[in-house]
mmCIF file of the N, C-alpha and C atoms, coordinates in Angstrom:
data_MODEL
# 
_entry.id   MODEL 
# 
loop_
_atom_site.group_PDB 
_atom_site.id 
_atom_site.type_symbol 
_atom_site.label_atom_id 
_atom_site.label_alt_id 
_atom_site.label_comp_id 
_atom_site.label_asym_id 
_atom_site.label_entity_id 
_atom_site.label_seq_id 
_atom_site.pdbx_PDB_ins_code 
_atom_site.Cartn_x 
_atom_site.Cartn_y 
_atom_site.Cartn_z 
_atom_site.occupancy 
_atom_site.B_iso_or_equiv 
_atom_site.pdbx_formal_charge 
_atom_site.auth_seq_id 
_atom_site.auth_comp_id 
_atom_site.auth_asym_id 
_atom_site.auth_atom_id 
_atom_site.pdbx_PDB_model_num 
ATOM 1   N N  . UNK A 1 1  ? -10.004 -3.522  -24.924 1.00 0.00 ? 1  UNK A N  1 
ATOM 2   C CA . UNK A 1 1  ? -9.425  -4.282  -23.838 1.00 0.00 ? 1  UNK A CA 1 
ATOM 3   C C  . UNK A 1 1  ? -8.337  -3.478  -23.134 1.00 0.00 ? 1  UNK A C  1 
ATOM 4   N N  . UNK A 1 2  ? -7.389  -2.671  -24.036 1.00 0.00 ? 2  UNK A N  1 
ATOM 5   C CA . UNK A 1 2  ? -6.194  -1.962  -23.226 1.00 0.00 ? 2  UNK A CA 1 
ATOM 6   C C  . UNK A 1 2  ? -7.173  -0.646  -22.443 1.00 0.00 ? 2  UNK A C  1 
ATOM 7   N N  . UNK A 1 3  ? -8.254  -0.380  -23.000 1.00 0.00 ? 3  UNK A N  1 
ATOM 8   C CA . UNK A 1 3  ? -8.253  0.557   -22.008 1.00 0.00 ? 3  UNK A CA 1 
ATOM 9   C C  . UNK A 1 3  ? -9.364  0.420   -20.541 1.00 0.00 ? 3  UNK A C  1 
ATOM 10  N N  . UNK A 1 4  ? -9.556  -1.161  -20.441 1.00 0.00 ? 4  UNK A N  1 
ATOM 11  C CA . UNK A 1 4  ? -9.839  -1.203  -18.968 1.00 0.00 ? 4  UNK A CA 1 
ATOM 12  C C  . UNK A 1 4  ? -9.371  -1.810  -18.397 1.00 0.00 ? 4  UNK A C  1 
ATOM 13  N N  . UNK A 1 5  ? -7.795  -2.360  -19.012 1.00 0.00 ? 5  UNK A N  1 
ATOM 14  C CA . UNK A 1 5  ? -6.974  -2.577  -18.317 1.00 0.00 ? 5  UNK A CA 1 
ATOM 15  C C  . UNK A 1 5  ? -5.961  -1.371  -17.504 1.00 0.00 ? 5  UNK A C  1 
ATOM 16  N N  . UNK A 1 6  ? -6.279  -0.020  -18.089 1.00 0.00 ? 6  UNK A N  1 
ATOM 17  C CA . UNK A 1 6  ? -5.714  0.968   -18.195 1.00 0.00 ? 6  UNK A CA 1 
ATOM 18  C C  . UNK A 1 6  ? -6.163  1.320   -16.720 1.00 0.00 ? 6  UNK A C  1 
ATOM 19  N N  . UNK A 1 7  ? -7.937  1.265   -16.883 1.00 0.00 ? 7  UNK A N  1 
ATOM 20  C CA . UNK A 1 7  ? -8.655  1.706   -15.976 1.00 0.00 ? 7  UNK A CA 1 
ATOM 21  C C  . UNK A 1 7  ? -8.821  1.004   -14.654 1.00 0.00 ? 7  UNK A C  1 
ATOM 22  N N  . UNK A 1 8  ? -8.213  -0.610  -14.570 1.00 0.00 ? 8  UNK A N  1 
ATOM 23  C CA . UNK A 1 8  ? -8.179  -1.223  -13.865 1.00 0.00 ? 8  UNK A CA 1 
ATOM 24  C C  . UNK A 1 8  ? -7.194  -1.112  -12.738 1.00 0.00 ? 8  UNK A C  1 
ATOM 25  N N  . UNK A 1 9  ? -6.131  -0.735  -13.509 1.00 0.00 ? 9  UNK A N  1 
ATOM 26  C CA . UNK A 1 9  ? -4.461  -0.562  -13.279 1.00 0.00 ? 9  UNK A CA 1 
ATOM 27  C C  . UNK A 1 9  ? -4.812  1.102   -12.208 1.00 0.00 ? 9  UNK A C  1 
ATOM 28  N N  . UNK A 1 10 ? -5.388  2.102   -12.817 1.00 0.00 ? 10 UNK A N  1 
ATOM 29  C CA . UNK A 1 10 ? -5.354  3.227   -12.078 1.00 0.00 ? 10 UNK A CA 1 
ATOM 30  C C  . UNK A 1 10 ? -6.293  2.889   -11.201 1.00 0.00 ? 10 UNK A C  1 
ATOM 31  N N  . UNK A 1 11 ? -7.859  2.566   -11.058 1.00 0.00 ? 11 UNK A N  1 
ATOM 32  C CA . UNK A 1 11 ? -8.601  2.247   -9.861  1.00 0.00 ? 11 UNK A CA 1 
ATOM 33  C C  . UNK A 1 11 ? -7.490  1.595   -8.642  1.00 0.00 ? 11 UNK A C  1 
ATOM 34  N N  . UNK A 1 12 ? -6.962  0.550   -9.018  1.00 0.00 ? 12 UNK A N  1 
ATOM 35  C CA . UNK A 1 12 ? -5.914  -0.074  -8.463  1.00 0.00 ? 12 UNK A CA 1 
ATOM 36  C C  . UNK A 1 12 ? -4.964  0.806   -7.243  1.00 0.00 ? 12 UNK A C  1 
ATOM 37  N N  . UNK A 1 13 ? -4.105  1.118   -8.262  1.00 0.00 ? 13 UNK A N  1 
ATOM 38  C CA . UNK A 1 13 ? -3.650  2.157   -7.795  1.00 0.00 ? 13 UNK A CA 1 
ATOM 39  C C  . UNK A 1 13 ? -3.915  3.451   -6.820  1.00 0.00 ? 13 UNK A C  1 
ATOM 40  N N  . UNK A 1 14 ? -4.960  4.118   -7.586  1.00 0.00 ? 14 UNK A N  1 
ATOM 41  C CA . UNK A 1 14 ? -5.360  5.447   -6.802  1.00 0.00 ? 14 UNK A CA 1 
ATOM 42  C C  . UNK A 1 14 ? -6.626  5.462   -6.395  1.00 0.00 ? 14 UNK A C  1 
ATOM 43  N N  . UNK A 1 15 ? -7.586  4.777   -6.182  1.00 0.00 ? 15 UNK A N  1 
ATOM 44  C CA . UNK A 1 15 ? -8.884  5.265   -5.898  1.00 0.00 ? 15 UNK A CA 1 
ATOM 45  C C  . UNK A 1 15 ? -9.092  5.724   -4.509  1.00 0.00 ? 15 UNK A C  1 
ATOM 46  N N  . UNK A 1 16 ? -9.551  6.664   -4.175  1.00 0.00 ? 16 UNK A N  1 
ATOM 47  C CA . UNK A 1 16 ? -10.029 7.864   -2.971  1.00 0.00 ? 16 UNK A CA 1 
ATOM 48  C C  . UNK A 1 16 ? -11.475 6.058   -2.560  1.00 0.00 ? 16 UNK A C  1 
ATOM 49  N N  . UNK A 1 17 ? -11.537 7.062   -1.313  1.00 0.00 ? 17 UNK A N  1 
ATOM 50  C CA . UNK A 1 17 ? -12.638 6.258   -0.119  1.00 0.00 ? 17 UNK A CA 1 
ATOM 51  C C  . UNK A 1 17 ? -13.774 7.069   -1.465  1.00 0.00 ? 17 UNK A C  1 
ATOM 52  N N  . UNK A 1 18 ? -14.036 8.842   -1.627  1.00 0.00 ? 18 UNK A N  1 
ATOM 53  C CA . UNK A 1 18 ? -15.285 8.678   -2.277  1.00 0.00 ? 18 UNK A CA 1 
ATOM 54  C C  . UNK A 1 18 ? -15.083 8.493   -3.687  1.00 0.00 ? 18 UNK A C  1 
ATOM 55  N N  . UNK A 1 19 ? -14.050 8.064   -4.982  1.00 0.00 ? 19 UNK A N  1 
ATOM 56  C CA . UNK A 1 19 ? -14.225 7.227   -5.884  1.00 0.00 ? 19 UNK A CA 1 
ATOM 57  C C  . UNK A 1 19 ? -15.222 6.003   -5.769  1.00 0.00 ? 19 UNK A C  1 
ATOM 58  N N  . UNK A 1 20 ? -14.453 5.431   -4.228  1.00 0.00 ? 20 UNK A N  1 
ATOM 59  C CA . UNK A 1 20 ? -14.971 4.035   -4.559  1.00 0.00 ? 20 UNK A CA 1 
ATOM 60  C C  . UNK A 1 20 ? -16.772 3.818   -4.052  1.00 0.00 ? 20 UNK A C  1 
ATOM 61  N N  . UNK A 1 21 ? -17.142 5.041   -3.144  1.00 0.00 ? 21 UNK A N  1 
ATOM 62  C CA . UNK A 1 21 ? -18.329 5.576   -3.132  1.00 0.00 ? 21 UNK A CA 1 
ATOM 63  C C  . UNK A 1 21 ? -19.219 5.416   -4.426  1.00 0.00 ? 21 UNK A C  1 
ATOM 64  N N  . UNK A 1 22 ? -18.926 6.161   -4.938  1.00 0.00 ? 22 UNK A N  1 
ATOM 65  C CA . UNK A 1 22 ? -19.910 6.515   -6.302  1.00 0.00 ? 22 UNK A CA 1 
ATOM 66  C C  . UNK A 1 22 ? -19.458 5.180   -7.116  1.00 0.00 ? 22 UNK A C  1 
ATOM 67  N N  . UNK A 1 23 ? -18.680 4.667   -6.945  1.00 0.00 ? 23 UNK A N  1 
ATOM 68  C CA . UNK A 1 23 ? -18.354 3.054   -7.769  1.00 0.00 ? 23 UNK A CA 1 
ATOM 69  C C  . UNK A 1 23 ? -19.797 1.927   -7.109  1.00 0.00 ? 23 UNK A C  1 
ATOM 70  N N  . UNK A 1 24 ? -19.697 2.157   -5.468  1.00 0.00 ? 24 UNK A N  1 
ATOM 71  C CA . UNK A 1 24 ? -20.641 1.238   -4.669  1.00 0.00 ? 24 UNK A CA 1 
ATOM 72  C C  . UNK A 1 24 ? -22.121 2.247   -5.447  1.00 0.00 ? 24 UNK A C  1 
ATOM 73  N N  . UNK A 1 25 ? -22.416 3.134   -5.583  1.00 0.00 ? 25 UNK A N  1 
ATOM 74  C CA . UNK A 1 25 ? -23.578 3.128   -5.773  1.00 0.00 ? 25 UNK A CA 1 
ATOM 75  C C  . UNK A 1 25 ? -23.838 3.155   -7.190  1.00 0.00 ? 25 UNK A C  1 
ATOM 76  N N  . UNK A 1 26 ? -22.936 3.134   -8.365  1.00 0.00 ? 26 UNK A N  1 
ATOM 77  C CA . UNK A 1 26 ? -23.256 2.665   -9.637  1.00 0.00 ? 26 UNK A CA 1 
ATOM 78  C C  . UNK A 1 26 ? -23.774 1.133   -9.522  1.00 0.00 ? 26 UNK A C  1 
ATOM 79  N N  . UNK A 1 27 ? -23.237 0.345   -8.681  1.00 0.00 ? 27 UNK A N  1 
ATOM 80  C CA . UNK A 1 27 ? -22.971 -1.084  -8.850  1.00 0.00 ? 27 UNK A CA 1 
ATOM 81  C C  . UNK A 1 27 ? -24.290 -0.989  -7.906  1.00 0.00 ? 27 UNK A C  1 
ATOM 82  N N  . UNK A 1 28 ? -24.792 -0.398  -7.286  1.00 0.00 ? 28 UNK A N  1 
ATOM 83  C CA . UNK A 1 28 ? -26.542 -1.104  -6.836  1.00 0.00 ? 28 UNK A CA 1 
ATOM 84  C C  . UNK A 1 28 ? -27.155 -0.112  -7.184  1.00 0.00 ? 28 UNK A C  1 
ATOM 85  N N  . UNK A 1 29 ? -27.014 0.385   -8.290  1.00 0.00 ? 29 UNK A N  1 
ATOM 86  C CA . UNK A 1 29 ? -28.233 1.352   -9.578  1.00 0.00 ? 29 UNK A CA 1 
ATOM 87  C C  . UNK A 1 29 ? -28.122 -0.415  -10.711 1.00 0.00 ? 29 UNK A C  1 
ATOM 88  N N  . UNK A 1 30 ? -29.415 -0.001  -11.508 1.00 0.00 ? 30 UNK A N  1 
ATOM 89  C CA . UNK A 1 30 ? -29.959 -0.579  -12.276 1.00 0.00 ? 30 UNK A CA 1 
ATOM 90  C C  . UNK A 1 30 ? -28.980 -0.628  -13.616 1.00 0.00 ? 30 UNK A C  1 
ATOM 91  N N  . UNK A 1 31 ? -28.571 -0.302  -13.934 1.00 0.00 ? 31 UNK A N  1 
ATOM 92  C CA . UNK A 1 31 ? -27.438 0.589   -15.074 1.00 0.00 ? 31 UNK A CA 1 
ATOM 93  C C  . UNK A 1 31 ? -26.916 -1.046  -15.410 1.00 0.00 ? 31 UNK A C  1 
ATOM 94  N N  . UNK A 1 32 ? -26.166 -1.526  -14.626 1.00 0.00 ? 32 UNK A N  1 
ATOM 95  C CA . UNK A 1 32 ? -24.967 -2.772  -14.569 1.00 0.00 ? 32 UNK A CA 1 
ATOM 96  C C  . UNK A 1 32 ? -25.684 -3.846  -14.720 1.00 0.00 ? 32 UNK A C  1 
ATOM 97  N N  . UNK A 1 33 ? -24.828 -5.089  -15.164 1.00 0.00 ? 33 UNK A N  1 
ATOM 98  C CA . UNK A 1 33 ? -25.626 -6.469  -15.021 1.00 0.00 ? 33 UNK A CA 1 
ATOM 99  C C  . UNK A 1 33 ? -25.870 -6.859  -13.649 1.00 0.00 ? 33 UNK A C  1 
ATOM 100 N N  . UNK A 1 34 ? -26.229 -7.725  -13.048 1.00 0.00 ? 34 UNK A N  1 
ATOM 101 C CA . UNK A 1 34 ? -25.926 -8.834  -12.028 1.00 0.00 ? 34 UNK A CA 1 
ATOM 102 C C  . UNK A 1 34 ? -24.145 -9.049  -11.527 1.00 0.00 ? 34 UNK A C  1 
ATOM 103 N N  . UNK A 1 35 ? -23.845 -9.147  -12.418 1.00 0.00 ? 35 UNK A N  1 
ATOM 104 C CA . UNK A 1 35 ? -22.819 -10.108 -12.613 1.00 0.00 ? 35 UNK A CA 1 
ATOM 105 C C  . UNK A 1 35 ? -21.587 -8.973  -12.612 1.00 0.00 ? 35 UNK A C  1 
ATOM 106 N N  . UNK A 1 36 ? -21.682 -7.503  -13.100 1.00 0.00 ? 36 UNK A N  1 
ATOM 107 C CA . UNK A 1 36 ? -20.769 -6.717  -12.823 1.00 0.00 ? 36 UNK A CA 1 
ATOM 108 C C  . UNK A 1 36 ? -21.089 -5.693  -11.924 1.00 0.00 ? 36 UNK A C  1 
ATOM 109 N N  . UNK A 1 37 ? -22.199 -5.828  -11.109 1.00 0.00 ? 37 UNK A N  1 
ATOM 110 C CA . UNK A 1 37 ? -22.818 -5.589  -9.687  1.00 0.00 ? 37 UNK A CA 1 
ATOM 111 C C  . UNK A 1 37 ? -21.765 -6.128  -8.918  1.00 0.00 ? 37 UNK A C  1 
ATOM 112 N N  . UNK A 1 38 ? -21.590 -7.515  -8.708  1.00 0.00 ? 38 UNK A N  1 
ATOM 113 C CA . UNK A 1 38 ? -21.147 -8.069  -8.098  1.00 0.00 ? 38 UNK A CA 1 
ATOM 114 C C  . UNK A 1 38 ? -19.564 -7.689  -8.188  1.00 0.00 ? 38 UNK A C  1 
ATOM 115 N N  . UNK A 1 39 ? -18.937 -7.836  -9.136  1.00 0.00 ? 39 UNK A N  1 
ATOM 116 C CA . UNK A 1 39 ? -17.518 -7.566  -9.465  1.00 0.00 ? 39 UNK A CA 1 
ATOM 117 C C  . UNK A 1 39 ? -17.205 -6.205  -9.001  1.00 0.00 ? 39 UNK A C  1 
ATOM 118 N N  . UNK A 1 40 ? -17.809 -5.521  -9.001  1.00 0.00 ? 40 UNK A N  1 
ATOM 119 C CA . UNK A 1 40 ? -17.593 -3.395  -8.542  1.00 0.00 ? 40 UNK A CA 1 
ATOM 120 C C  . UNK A 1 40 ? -17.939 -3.590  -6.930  1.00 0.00 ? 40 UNK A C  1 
ATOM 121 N N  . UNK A 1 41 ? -18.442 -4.629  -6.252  1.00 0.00 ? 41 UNK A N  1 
ATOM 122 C CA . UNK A 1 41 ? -18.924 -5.032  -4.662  1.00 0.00 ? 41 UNK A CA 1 
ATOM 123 C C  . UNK A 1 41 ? -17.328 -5.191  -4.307  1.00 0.00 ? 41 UNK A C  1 
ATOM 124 N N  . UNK A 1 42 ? -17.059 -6.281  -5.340  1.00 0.00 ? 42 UNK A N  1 
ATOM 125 C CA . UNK A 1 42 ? -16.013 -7.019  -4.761  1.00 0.00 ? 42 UNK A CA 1 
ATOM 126 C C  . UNK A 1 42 ? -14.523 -5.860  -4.341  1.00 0.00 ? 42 UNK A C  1 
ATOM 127 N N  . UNK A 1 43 ? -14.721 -5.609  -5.966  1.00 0.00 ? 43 UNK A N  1 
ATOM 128 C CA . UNK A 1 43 ? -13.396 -4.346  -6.086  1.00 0.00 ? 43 UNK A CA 1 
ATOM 129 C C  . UNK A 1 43 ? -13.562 -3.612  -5.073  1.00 0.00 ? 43 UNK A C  1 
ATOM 130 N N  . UNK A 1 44 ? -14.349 -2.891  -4.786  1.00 0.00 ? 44 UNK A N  1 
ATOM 131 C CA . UNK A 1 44 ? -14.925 -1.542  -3.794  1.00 0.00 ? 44 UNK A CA 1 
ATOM 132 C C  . UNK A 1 44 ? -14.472 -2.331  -2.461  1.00 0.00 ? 44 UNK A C  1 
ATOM 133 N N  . UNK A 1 45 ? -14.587 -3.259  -1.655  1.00 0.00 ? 45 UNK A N  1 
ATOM 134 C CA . UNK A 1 45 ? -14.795 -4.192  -0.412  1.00 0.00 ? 45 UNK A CA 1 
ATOM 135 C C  . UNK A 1 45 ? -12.837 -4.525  -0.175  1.00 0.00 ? 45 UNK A C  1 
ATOM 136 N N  . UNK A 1 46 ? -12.567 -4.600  -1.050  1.00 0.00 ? 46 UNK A N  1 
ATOM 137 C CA . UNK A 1 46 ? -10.769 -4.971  -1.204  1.00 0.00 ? 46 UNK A CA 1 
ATOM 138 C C  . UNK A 1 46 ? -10.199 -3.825  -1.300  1.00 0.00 ? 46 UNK A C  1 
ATOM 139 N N  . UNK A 1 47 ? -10.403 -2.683  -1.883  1.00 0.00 ? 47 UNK A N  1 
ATOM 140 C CA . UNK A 1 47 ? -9.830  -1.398  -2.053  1.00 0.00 ? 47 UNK A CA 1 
ATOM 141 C C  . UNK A 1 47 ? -10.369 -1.004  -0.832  1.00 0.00 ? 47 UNK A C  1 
ATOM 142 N N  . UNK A 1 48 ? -11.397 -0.718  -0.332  1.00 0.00 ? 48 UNK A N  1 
ATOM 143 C CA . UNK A 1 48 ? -11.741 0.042   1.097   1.00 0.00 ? 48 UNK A CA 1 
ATOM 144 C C  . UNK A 1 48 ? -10.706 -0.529  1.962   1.00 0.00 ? 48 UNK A C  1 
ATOM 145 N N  . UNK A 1 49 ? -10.588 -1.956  2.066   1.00 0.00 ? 49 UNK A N  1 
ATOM 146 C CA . UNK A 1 49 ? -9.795  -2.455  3.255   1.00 0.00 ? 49 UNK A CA 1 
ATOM 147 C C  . UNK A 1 49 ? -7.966  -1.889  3.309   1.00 0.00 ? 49 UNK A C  1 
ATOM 148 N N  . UNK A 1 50 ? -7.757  -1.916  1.754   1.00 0.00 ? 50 UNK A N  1 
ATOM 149 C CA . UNK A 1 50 ? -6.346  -1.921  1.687   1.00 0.00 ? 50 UNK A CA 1 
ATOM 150 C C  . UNK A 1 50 ? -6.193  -0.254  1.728   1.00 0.00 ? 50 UNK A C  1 
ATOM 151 N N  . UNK A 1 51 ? -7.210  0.796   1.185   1.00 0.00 ? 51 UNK A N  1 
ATOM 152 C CA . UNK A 1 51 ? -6.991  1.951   1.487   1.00 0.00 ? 51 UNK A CA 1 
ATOM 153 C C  . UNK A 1 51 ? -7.186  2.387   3.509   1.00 0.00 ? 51 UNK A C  1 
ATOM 154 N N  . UNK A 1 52 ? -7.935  1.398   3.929   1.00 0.00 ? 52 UNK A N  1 
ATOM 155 C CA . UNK A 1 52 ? -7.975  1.754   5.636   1.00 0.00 ? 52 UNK A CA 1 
ATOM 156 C C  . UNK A 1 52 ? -6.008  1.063   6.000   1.00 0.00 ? 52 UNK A C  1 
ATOM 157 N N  . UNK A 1 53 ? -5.651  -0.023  5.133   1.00 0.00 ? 53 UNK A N  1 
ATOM 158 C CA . UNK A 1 53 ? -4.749  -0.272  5.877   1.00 0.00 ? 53 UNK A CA 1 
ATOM 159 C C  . UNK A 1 53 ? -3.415  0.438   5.748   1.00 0.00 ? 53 UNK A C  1 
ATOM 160 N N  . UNK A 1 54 ? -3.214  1.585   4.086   1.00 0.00 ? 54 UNK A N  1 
ATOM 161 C CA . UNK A 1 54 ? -2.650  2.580   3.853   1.00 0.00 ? 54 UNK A CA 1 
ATOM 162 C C  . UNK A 1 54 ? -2.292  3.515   4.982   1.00 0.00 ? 54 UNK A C  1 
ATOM 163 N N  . UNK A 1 55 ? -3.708  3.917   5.254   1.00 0.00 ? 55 UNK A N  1 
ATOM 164 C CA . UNK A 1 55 ? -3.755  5.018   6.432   1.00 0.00 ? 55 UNK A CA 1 
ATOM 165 C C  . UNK A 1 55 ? -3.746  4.767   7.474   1.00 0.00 ? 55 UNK A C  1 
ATOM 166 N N  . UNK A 1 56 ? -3.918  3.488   7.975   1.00 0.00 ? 56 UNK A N  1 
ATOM 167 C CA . UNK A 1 56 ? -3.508  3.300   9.646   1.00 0.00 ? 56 UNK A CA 1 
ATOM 168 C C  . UNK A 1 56 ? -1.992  3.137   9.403   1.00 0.00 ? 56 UNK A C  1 
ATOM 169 N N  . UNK A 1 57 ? -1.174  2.478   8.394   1.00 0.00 ? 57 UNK A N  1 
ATOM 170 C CA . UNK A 1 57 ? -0.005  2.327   8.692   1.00 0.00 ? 57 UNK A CA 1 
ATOM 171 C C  . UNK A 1 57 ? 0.699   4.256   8.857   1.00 0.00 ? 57 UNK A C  1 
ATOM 172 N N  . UNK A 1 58 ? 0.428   4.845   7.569   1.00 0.00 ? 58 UNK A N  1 
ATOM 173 C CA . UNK A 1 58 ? 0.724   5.935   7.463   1.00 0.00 ? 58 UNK A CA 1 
ATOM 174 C C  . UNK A 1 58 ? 0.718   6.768   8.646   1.00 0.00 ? 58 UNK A C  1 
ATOM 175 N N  . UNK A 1 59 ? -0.760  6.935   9.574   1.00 0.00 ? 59 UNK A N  1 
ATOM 176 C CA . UNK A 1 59 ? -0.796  7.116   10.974  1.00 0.00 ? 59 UNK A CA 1 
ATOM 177 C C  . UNK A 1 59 ? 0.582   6.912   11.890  1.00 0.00 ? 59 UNK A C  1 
ATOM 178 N N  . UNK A 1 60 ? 0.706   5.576   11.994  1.00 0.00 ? 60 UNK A N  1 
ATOM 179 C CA . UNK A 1 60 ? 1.318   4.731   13.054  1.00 0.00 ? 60 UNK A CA 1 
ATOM 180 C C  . UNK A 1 60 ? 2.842   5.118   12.567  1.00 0.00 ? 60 UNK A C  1 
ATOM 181 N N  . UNK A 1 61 ? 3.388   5.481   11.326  1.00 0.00 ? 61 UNK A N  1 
ATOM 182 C CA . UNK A 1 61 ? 4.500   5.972   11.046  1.00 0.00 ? 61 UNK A CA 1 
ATOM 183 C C  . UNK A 1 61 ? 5.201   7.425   11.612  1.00 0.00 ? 61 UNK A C  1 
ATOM 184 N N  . UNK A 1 62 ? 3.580   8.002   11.368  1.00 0.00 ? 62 UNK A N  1 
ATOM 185 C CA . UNK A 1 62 ? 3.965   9.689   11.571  1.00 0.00 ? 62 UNK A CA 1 
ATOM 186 C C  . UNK A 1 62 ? 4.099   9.869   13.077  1.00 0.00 ? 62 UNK A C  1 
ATOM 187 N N  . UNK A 1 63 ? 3.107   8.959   14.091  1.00 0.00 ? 63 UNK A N  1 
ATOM 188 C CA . UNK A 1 63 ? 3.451   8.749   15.440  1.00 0.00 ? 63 UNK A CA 1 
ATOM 189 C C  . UNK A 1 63 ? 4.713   8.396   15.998  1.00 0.00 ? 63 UNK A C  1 
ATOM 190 N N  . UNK A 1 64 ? 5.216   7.475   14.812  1.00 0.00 ? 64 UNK A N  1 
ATOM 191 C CA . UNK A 1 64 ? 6.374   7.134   15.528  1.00 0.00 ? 64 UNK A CA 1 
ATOM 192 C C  . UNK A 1 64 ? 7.458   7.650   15.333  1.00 0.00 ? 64 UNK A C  1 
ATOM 193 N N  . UNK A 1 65 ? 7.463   8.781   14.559  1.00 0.00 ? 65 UNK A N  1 
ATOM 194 C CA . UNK A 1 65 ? 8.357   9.753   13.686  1.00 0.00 ? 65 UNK A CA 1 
ATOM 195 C C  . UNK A 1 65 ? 7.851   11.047  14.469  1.00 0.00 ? 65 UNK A C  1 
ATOM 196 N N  . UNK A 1 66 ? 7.188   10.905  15.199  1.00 0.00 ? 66 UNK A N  1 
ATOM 197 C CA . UNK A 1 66 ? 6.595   12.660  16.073  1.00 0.00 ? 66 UNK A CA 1 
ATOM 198 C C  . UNK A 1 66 ? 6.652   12.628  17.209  1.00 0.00 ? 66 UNK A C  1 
# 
């Protein structure tokens, strides 16, 4: 249990646009259940958004600092 909470905590944290790549295509390979298909959709779909909203802010900082 501590260590995918471990793993949860760093995905969290740090995952790259292509981490979460190869995460989306584990999760529609055959490998996974249904059910943690769905959960690696979800994660991947919330991390993409909050990593686009990282970098537009980051953008919009350095613009306004240049």
């Amino acid at each position: 249990m501590q260590v995918n909470c471990n793993i949860t905590h760093t995905l969290n944290e740090s995952a790259t646009d292509e981490e979460l790549n190869a995460l989306l295509k584990l999760a529609n390979s055959q490998l996974l259940a249904p059910n943690q298909r769905k959960s690696i959709q979800v994660f991947v779909g919330r991390k993409s958004i909050d990593n686009f909203l990282v970098q537009t802010e980051r953008r919009e900082q350095t613009s306004n600092n240049g």
